[in-house]
FIVEX-630824 format. One record per residue (C-alpha): residue number from 0; z, y negated, x negated. Coordinates in steps of 0.25 Angstrom, whole numbers. Layout:
! residues N
NODE  pami     pz     py     px
NODE   NUM      Z      Y      X
...
***
This chain:
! residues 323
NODE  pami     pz     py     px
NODE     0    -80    209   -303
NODE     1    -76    218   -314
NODE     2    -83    211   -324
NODE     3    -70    209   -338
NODE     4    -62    216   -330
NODE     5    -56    232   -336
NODE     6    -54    243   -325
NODE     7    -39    246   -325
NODE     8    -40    259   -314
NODE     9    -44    265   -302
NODE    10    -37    268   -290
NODE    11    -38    271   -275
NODE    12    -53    267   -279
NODE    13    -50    255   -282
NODE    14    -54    250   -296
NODE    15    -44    240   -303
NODE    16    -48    231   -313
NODE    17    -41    221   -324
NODE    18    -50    208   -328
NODE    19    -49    205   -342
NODE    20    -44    192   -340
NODE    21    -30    197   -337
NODE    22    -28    199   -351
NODE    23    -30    186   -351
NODE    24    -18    182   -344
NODE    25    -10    192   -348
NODE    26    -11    185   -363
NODE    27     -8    173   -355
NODE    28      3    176   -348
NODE    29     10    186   -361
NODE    30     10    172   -369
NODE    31     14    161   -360
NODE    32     26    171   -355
NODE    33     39    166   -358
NODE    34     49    176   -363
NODE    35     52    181   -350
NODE    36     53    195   -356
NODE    37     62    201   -369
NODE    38     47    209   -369
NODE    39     32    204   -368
NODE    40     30    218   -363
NODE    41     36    212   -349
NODE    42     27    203   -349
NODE    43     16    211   -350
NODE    44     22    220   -339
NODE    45     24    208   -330
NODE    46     10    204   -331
NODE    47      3    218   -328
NODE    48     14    219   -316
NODE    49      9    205   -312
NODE    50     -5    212   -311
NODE    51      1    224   -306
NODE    52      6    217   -293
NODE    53     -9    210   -292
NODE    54    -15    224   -293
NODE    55     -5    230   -283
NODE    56    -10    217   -272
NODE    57    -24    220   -275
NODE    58    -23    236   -272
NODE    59    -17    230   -259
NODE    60    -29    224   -256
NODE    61    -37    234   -260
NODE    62    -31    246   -251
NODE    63    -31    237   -241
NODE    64    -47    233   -239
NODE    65    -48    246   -241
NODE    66    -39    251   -230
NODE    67    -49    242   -218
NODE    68    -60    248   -223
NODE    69    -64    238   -234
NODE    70    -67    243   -249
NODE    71    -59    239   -263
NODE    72    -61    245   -274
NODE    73    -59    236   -287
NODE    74    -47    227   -290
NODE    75    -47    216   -303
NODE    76    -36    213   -309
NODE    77    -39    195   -313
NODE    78    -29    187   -321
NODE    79    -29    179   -307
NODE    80    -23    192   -299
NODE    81    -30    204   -296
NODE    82    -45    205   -286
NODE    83    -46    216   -277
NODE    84    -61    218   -272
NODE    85    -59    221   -259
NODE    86    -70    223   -248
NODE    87    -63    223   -232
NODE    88    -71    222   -221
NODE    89    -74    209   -217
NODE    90    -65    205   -206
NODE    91    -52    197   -206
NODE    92    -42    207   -202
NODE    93    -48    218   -214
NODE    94    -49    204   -223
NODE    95    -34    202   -222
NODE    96    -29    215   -223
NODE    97    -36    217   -236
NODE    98    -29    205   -242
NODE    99    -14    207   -236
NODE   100    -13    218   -242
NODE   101    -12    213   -256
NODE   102     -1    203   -254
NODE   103      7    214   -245
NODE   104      8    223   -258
NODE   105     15    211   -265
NODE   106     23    210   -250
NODE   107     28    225   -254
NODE   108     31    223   -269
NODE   109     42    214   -266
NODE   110     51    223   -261
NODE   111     47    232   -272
NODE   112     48    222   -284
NODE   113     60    216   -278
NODE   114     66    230   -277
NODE   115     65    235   -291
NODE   116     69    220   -298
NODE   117     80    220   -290
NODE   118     85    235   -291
NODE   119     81    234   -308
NODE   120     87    220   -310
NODE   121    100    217   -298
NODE   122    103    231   -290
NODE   123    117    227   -288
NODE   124    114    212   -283
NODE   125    112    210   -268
NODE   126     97    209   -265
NODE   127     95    194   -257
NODE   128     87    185   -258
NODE   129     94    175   -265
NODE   130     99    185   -277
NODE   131     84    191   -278
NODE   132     80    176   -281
NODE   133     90    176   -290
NODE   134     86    188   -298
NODE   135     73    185   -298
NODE   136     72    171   -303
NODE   137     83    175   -313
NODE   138     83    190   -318
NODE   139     96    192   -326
NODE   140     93    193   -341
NODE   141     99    207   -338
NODE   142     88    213   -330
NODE   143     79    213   -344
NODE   144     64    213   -343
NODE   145     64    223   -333
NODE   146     71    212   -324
NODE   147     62    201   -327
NODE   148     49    209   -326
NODE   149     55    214   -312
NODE   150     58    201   -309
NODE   151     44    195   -312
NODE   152     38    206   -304
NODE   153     45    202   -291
NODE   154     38    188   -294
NODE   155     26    191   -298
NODE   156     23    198   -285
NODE   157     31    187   -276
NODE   158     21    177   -282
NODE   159      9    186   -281
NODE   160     12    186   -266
NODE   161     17    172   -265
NODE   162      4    166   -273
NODE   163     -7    177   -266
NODE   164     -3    171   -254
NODE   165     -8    158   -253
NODE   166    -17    155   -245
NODE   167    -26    151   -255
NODE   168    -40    159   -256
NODE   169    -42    168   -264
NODE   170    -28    174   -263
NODE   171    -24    181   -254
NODE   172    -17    171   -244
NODE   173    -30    164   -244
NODE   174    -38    177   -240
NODE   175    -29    180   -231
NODE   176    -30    166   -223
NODE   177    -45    170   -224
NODE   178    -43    182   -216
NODE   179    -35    177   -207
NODE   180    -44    164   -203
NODE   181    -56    173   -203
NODE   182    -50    181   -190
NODE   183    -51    165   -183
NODE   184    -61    158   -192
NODE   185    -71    169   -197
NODE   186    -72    173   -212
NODE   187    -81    162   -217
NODE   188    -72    148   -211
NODE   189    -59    156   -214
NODE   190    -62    159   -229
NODE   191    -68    144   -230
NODE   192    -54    138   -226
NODE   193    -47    149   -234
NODE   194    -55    145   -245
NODE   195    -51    130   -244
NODE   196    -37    133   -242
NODE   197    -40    140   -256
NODE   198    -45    129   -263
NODE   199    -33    120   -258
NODE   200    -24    129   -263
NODE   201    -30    132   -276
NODE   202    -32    119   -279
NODE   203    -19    115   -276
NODE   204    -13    127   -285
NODE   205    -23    123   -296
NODE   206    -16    109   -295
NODE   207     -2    115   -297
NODE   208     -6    126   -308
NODE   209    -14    114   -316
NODE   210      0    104   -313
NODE   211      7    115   -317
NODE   212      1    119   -330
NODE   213      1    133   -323
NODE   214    -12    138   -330
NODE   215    -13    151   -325
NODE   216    -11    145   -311
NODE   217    -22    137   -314
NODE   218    -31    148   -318
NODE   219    -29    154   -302
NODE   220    -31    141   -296
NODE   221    -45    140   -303
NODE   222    -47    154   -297
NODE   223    -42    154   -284
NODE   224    -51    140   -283
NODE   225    -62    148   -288
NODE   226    -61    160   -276
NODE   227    -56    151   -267
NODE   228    -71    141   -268
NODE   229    -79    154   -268
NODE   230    -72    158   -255
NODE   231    -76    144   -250
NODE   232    -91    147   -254
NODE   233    -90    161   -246
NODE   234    -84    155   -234
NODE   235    -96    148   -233
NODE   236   -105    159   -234
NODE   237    -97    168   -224
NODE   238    -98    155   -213
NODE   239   -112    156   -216
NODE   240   -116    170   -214
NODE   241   -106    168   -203
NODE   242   -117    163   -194
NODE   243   -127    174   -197
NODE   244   -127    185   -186
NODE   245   -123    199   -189
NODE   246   -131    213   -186
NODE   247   -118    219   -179
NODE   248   -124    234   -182
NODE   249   -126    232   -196
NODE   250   -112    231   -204
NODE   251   -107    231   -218
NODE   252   -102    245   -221
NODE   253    -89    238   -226
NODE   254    -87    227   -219
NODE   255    -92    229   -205
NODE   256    -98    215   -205
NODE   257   -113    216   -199
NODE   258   -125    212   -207
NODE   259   -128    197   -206
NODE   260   -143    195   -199
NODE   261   -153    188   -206
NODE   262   -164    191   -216
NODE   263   -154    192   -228
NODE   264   -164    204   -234
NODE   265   -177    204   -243
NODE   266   -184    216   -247
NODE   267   -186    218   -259
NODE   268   -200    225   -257
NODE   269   -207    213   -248
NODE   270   -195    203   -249
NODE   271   -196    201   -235
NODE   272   -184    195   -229
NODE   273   -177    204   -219
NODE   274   -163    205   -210
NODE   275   -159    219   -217
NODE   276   -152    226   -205
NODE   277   -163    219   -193
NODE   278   -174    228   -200
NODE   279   -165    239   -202
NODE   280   -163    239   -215
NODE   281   -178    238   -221
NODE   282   -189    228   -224
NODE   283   -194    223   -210
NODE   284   -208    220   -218
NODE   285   -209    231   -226
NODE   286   -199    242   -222
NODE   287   -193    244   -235
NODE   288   -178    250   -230
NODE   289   -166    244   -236
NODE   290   -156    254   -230
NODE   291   -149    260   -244
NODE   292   -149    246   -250
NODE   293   -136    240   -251
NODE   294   -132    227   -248
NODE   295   -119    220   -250
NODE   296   -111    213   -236
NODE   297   -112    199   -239
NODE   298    -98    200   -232
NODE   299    -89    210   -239
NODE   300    -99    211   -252
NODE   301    -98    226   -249
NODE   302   -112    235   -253
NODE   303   -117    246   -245
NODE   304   -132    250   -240
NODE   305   -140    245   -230
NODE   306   -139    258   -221
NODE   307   -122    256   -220
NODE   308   -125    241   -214
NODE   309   -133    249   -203
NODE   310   -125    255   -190
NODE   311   -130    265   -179
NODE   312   -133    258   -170
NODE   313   -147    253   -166
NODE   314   -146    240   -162
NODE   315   -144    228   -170
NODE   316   -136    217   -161
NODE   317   -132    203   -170
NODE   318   -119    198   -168
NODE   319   -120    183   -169
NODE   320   -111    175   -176
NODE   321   -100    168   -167
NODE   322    -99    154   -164
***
């Protein structure tokens, strides 16, 4: 995942990264600017604010997972907007949180951003609605650069918001209708019809941007297309393994989600396939224990050893799917 991509910093453990391509962009975006500016300077600052709001969202997210007891630690900064890796335990409510919280910040940067174009540019005009407008969509040539850059903020974050929240899979409207069908419909069913609302919605904005001869517009329907068929695929995996029987006394160490029963396992000594938590963690065949091995949760991708999977407990009932 960090694969072209330079590390930038580090903070609260969290690693942030910028993908090479976003040179890319900025090229585009310095040469097909009009002169918005007296400066190409404040274009430069618009841009890396751009990306500073988008890294500001993705921190929400972040802090967030973290704060239910889920893991983050690695945030990419893409020409497409900004990825944090984020791990919450896997249940609806943990899910949600986890992806709220990044449109909330850009919820609480509109009083802020509002506040200091309005106090830099009108502090004697009446603050309504109306007059904001105004100001907005028509900074006085008197405001200077500073004026229009403050202005340009205020909208970047508005549309951010705006355009995050479609429901439309990968953003975060579309995960966030995930989340909320999977407290009615289970995980797998509710990320398959998030995932097809998805598609209609990014083929539908492909349409526009391609009408439109919006190319950069296009570039994020092609992506959003892309997420939103691999989200398809996974829902059909999930709605599979949701009809494989859980070991309810051995859990994920991040997730909490129980061990799937089956003989998932070969060892690697006799190849003899094997349930790996039904033998206790070794080869039934030839006893070769597996304990200090790590293995990945097919749910929350999370890798710890074999022994965290295992609980005091002796026995081992199965919790049965439900019908």
């Amino acid at each position: 995942m960090r694969t072209g991509s330079i590390r930038l910093f580090k903070i609260f453990g969290i690693t942030v990264y910028l993908h090479i391509s976003w040179f890319l962009i900025l090229l585009f975006e310095m040469s097909s600017r009009g002169h918005y500016y007296s400066s190409e300077i404040w274009q430069f600052l618009e841009i890396v604010a751009l990306f500073g709001i988008v890294l500001i969202h993705e921190f929400g997210h972040a802090l967030a997972c973290r704060s239910v007891g889920g893991s983050a630690d690695t945030i990419i900064l893409w020409p497409f907007g900004g990825f944090a890796y984020v791990s919450p335990p896997w249940r609806p409510g943990a899910m949600l949180w986890s992806i709220v919280a990044g449109p909330l910040v850009n919820v609480i940067l509109i009083p802020v951003t509002v506040g200091i174009f309005w106090l830099t540019v009108a502090p004697h005009v009446a603050l309504t609605p109306h007059n904001f407008l105004d100001l907005l969509l028509n900074t006085p040539a008197t405001a200077g650069n500073l004026g229009r850059f403050l202005s340009r903020v205020v909208l970047i974050n508005i549309v951010l918001l705006i355009f995050n929240m479609l429901p439309v899979y990968p953003l975060d409207g579309g995960k966030i209708l995930w989340s909320l069908l999977w407290f009615v419909t289970g995980e797998g069913l509710a990320l398959r019809i998030a995932s097809v609302v998805g598609l209609l919605g990014s083929g539908l904005l492909a349409w526009w941007a391609f009408n439109s001869g919006q190319i950069y517009l296009m570039a994020v329907s092609a992506f959003l297309i892309f997420e939103a068929v691999n989200a398809y695929r996974q829902s059909t995996r999930l709605m599979m393994m949701s009809k494989i029987p859980r070991h309810s006394q051995y859990r994920c160490p991040n997730c909490d989600q129980g061990a799937r029963v089956g003989a998932f396992w070969t060892c690697a000594n006799c190849s003899t396939h094997f349930d790996m938590f039904a033998s206790h963690g070794q080869c039934p065949n030839c006893h070769a224990s597996f304990m200090n091995t790590e293995i990945r949760c097919p749910e929350c991708r999370a890798v710890s050893p074999v022994s965290h999977w295992f609980a005091a407990a002796t026995v081992d009932p199965i919790d049965q799917p439900k019908s």
